[in-house]
Each structure stands twice: as structure tokens, then as C-alpha cells.
C-alpha positions in Angstrom: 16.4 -3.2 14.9 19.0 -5.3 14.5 21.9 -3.7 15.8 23.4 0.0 16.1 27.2 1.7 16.1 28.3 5.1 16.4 31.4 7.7 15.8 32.1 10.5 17.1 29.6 12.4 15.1 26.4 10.1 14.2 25.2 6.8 15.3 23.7 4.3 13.1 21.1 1.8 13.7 20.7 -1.4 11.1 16.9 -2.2 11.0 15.1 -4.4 8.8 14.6 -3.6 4.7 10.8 -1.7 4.3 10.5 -1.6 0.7 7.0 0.1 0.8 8.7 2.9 1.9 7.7 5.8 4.7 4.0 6.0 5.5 4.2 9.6 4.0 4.2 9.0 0.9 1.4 6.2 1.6 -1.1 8.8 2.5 -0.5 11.0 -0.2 -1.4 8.9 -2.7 -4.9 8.5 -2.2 -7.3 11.6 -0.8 -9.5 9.4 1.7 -8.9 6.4 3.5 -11.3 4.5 5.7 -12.3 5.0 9.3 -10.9 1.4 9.4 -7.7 1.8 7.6 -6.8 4.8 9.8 -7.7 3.3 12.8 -5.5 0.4 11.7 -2.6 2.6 11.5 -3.3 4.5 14.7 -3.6 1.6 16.8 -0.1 -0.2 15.2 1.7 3.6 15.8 0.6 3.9 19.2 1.3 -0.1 19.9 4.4 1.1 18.8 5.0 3.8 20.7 4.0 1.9 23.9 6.7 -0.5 23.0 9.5 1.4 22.8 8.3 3.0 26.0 8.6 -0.3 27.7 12.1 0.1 26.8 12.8 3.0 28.0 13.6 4.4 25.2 11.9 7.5 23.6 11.4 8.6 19.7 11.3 12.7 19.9 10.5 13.4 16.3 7.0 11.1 15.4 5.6 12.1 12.3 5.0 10.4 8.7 8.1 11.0 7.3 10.0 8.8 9.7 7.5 5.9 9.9 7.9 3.1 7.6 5.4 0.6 5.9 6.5 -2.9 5.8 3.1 -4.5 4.2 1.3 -1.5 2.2 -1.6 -4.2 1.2 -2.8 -3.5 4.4 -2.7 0.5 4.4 -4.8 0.3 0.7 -8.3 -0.8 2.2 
């Protein structure tokens, strides 16, 4: 994140560019993945999630949609 704003009816948050787009999309495109590919992506969302938690901050809507993939070469294993 690189910085946020708000008005009086939405806030805004500038984060960085993920091209590959949201993870979503990512796991739709192939059936199966790998016990290692999943585990891959379980362990960086929950990393996540315990970092933001260290912040005490707290993301109330988890899921696909809203999870982005910076480096997809490393979700097609």
C-alpha cells in the first residue's frame, strides 16, 4: 500500500500495479493444481493475513475475488 485518502462517501487506498490480475480468475483456468501449488498459495494468504494482523488492522471480506497475483509463474506449477 502506498498510501490511502477518503471523502465523505469512499476511501481509496493506492497499492501497487498486479497485472496478473485477482487469484480468481487464476484458479479457474486450470481444473487441478498441485498439493504444492496450493499449499504455496495458502501459506502466502495466511502470511498475509498474519501481517496485517500485526497491524491491527483486519480484512472482513477474504475470498478470491479480492486477492491479487503479482507473479502468476509461480501459481502455474
Amino acid at each position: 500500500m502506498y498510501g490511502c485518502f477518503y471523502d465523505k462517501e469512499n476511501i481509496y487506498i493506492l497499492m501497487e500495479l498486479a497485472p496478473e490480475g485477482e487469484l480468481y480468475n487464476k484458479l479457474k483456468q486450470k481444473e487441478r493444481y498441485s498439493e504444492e501449488t496450493a499449499a504455496f498459495i495458502i501459506k502466502n494468504l495466511l502470511s498475509s493475513v498474519h501481517y496485517i494482523h500485526s497491524k491491527k488492522l483486519l480484512h472482513r471480506d477474504i475470498k478470491p475475488e479480492n486477492i491479487v497475483v503479482v507473479h502468476v509463474s509461480l501459481l502455474l506449477t
